[in-house]
C-alpha positions in Angstrom: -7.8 103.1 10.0 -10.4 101.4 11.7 -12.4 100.4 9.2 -9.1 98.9 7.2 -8.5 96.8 10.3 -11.8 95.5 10.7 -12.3 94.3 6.8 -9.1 92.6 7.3 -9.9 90.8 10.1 -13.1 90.1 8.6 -11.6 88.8 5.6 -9.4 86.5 8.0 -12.3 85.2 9.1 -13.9 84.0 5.7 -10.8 82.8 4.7 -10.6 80.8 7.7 -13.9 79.3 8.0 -13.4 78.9 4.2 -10.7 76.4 4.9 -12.4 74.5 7.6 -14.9 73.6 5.0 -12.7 72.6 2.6 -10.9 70.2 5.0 -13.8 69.2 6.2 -15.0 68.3 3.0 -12.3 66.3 2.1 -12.3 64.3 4.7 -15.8 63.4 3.9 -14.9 62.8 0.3 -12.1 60.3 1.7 -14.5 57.9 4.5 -16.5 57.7 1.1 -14.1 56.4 -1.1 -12.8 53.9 1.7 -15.7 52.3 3.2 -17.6 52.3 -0.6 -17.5 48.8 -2.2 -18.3 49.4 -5.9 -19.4 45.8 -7.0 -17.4 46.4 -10.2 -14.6 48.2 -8.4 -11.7 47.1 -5.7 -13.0 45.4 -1.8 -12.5 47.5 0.7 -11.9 44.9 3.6 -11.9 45.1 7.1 -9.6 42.8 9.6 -12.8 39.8 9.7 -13.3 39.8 6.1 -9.8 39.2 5.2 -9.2 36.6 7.7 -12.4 34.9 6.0 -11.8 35.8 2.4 -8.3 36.2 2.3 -5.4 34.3 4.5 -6.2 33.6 8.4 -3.0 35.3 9.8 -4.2 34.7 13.5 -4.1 30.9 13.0 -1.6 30.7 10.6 0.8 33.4 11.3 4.1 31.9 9.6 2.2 30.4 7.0 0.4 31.4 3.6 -2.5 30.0 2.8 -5.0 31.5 0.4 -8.5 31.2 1.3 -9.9 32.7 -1.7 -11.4 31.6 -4.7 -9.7 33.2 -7.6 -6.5 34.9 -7.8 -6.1 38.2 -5.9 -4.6 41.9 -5.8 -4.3 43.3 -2.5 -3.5 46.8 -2.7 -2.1 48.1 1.2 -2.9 51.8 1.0 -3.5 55.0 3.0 -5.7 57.4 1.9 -2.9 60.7 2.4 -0.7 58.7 0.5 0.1 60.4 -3.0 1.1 57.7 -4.9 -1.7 55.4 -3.5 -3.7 57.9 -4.9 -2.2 57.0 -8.0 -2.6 53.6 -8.0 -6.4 53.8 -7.6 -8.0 54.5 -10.6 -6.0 51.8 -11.8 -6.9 49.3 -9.6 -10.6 50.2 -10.4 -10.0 50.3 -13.9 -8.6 46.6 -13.8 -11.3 45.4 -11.2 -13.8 46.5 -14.3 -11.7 45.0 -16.7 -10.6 41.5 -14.6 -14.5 41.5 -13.1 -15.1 37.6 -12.4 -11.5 36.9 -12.9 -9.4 38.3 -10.3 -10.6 39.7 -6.8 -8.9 43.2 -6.0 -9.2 44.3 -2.4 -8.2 47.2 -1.0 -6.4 47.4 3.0 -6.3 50.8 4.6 -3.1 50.4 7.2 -4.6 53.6 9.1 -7.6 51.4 9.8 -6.5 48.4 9.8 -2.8 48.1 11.1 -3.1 44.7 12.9 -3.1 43.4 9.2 -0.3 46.3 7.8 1.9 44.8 10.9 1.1 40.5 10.4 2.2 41.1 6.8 4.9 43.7 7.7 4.0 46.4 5.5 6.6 49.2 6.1 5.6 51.4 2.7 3.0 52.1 0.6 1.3 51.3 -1.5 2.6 47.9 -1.3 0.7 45.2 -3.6 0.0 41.6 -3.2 -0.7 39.6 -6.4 -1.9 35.9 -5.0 -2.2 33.2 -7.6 -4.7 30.4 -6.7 -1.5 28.4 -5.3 1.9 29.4 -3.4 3.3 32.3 -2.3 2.2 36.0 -3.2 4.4 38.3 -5.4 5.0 41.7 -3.3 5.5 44.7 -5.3 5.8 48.4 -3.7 5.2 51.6 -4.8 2.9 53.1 -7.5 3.5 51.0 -10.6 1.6 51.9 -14.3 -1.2 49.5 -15.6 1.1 47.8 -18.4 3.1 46.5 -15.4 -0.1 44.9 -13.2 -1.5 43.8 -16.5 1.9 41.7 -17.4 1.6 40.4 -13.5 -2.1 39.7 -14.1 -1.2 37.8 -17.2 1.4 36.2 -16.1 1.1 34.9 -12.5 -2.4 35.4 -11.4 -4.3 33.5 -14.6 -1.6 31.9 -15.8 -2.6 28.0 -16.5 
């Protein structure tokens, strides 16, 4: 009886240092994908380079005005959300196939929620397609590539 008791508990304890390493893996796995800017791939952007690159929401706070120079996506994500996680590899797939084009950045609202609150971000993921002149489009939720293509198309390089 012993010796039935102590496997079990010994198996407990694989099992559960077995799942500390997954987690921790994953985590991992996540800080890469956020902080990694793929030249050929979305932006990630932190709260400086979006006030540089993107709209100055300190000194303009009731105002739009685009800074950039070409039309932009602005995907507002989180990196537990599951339909974020959907809209990714589409986002990546269009930064490939938009490259020179379109700029498409990528906000995390976990890490940077002074921007997820100037823009009032209350769901995710929540995308903002900014022509060259006037006022973004805001879509939310996870949306298929036919649909950002037609926006692409449409708004963004539309002459």
């Amino acid at each position: 009886m012993k010796k039935t008791g102590s496997i079990y508990i010994g198996i407990m304890l694989v099992l559960i240092i077995a799942s500390y390493m997954w987690i921790n893996r994953q985590k991992e796995t996540a800080k890469v994908k956020v902080y990694h800017d793929n030249p050929m791939g979305p932006i990630h952007l932190t709260k400086a380079e979006f006030i540089a690159k993107v709209a100055n929401f300190e000194k303009n706070p009731t105002e739009w005005k685009y800074l950039g120079d070409k039309p932009c996506i602005i995907d507002f994500y989180a990196t537990w959300c599951g339909p974020c996680k959907m809209v990714a590899p589409i986002l990546e797939d269009l930064a490939k196939q938009y490259h020179g084009k379109i700029n498409i950045y990528e906000i995390n609202i976990d890490g940077e929620q002074e921007i997820a609150n100037a823009y009032g971000i209350q769901s995710i993921p929540t995308i903002y397609f900014c022509p060259m002149k006037g006022a973004p489009q805001v879509a939310q939720g996870a949306m298929p590539k036919e649909s950002f293509q037609k926006v692409i198309t449409e708004v963004l390089l539309k002459k």
